[in-house]
C-alpha atoms as one frame of an Amber mdcrd trajectory, in Angstrom:
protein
   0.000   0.000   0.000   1.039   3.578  -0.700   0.152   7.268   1.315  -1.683
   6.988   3.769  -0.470   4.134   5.660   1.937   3.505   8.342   3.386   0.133
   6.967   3.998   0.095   3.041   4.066  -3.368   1.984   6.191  -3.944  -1.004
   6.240  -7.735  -1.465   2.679  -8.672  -2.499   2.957 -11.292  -0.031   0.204
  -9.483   1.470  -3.561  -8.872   0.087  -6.308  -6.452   1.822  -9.557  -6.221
   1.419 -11.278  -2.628   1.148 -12.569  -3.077   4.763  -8.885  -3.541   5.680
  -7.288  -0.705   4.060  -9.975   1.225   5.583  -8.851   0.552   8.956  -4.863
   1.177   8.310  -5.834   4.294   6.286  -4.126   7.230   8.190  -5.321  10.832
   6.847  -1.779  12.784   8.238   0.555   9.835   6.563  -0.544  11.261   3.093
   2.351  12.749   1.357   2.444  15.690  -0.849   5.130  13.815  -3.322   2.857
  12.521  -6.333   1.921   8.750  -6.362   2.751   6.270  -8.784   1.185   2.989
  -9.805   3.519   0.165 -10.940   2.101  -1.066 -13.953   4.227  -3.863 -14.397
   3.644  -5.591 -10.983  -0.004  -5.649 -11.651   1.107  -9.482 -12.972   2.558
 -10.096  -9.379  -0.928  -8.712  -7.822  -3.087 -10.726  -9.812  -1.180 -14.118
  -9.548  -1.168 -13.236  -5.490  -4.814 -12.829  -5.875  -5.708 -15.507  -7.408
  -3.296 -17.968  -4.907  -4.841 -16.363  -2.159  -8.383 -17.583  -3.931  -7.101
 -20.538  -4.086  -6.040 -21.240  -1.066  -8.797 -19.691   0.929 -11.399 -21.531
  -0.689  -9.883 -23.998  -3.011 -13.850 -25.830  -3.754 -15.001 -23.085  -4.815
 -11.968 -21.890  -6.795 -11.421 -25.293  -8.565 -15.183 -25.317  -9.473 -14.786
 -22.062 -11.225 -11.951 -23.126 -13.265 -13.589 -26.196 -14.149 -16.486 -23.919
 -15.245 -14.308 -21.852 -17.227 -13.084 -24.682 -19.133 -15.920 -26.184 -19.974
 -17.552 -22.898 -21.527 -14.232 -22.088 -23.187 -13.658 -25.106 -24.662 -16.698
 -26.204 -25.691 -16.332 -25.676 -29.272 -13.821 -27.592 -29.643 -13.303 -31.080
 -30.996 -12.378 -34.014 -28.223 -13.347 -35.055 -24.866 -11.985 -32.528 -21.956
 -10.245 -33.865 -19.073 -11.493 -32.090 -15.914 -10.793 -35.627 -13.920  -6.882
 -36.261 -13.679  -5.327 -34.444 -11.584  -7.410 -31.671 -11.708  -5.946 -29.703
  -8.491  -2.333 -30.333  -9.336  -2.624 -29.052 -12.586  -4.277 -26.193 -11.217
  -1.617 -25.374  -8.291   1.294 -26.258 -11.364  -0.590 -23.035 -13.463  -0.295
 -20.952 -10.769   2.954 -20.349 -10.828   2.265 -19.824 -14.677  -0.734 -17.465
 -14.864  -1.909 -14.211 -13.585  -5.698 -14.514 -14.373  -8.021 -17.818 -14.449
  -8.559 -16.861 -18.433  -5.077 -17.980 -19.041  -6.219 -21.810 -18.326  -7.246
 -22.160 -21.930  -3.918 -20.318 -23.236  -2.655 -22.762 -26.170   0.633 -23.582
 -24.141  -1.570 -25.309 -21.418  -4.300 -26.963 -23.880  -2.339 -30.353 -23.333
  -3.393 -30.191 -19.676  -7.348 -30.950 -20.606  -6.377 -33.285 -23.420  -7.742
 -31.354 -26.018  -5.750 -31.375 -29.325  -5.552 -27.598 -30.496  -1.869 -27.705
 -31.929  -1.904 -25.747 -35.107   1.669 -26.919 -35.447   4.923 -28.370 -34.335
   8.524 -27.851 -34.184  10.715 -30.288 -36.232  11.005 -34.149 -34.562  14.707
 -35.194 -34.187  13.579 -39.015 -34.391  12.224 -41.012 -37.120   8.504 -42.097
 -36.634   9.047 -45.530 -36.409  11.746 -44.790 -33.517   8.684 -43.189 -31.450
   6.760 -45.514 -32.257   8.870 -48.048 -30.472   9.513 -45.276 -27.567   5.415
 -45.294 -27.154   4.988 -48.909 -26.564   8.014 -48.443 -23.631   5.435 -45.499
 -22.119   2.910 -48.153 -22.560   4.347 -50.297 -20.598   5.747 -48.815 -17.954
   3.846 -48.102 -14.430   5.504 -44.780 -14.017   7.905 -42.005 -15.087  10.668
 -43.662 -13.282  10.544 -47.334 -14.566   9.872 -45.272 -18.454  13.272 -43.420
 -18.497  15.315 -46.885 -17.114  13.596 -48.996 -20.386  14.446 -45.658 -22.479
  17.795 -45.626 -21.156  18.261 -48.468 -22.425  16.406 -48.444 -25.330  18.397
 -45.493 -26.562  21.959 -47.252 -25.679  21.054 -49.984 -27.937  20.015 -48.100
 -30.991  23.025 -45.193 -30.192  20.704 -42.540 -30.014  20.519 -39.680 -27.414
  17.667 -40.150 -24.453  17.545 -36.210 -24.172  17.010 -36.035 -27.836  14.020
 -38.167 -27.342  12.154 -36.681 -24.972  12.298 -33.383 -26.398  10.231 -35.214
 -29.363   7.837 -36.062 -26.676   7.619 -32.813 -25.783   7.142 -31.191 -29.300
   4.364 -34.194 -29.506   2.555 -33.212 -26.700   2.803 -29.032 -26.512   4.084
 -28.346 -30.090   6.917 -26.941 -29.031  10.425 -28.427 -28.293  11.417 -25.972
 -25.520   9.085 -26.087 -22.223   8.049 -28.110 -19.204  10.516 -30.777 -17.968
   8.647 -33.924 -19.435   8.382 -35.683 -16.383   5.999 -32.824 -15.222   3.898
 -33.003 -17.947   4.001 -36.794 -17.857   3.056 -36.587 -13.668  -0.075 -33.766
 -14.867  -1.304 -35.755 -17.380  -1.043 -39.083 -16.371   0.124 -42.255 -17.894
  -3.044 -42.824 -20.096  -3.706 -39.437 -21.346   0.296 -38.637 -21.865   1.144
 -41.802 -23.998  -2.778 -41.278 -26.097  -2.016 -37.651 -27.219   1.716 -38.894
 -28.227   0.271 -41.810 -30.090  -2.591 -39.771 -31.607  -0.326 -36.703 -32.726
   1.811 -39.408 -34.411  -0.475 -40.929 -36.371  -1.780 -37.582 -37.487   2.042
 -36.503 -38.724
């Protein structure tokens, strides 16, 4: 807060209501120096806001996210995916976002397994090298046990594990530069992840 109050708070850590302000508001702390607004840590206010929401009443937040989604996205072809993980997805985009609207921004489209990618950054693998890395997601129970067989995988047919991933990653966001995959992999889940990979392959 600015003039007017005894303790200026700086951080954002902090968020008052009007009723609060109200009752720190000191008429002799107002200075005669001109005020200005920060314009560009409005961002910072509004992702503090919308934490606090969450975490105040995270029902109620989650439900109007969900709500958001669904009337955002309902033009669009393919089933939405408001089940998996639907609170870690939404704690993961707050670190991301500084308004709810931002849910349906095309980087995070992946996250409601909805197919929207207009297009993709160059693969580094042949297709019928993913499609051999696919039925090691397949198979694996987790994340973990996944990069061990592709360890291997990729020692055996001198290619690069790194390299490979990133081709997951282009396959799932469009883009070859973003999440670690793991995350995505963890947000998504198992079923979902290895789908969207298989189904943006056979599109290619």
């Amino acid at each position: 807060v600015g003039g007017g109050f005894e303790n200026k708070e700086y951080s954002l850590r902090s968020i008052f209501s009007i009723g609060e302000l109200l009752q720190m508001f000191e008429l002799s702390k107002i200075s005669h120096a001109s005020g200005r607004i920060e314009m560009e840590r409005l961002d910072d206010l509004n992702n503090s806001f919308i934490r606090q929401r969450f975490n105040n009443n995270k029902d109620a937040f989650l439900q109007e996210c969900k709500d958001l989604l669904i009337s955002n996205t309902k033009d669009l072809p393919g089933d939405i995916d408001l089940d998996t993980n639907f609170e870690g997805k939404i704690e993961w985009l707050l670190q991301r976002i500084t308004t709810v609207g931002q849910l349906t921004n095309p980087e995070f489209m992946f996250l409601w397994n909805l197919d929207t990618v207009e297009s993709m950054d160059k693969l580094n693998c042949e297709r019928e090298i993913l499609t051999q890395v696919i039925d090691l997601l397949e198979q694996a129970d987790d994340f973990k046990q996944f990069q061990s067989a592709l360890k291997k995988f990729c020692k055996s047919n001198n290619l690069k594990a790194p390299r490979v991933l990133k081709d997951l990653r282009v396959l799932i966001t469009g883009k070859s530069e973003g999440p670690p995959i793991g995350e995505i992999y963890d947000l998504m889940g198992r079923e979902n992840f290895s789908s969207m990979i298989k189904n943006r392959l056979s599109s290619l």
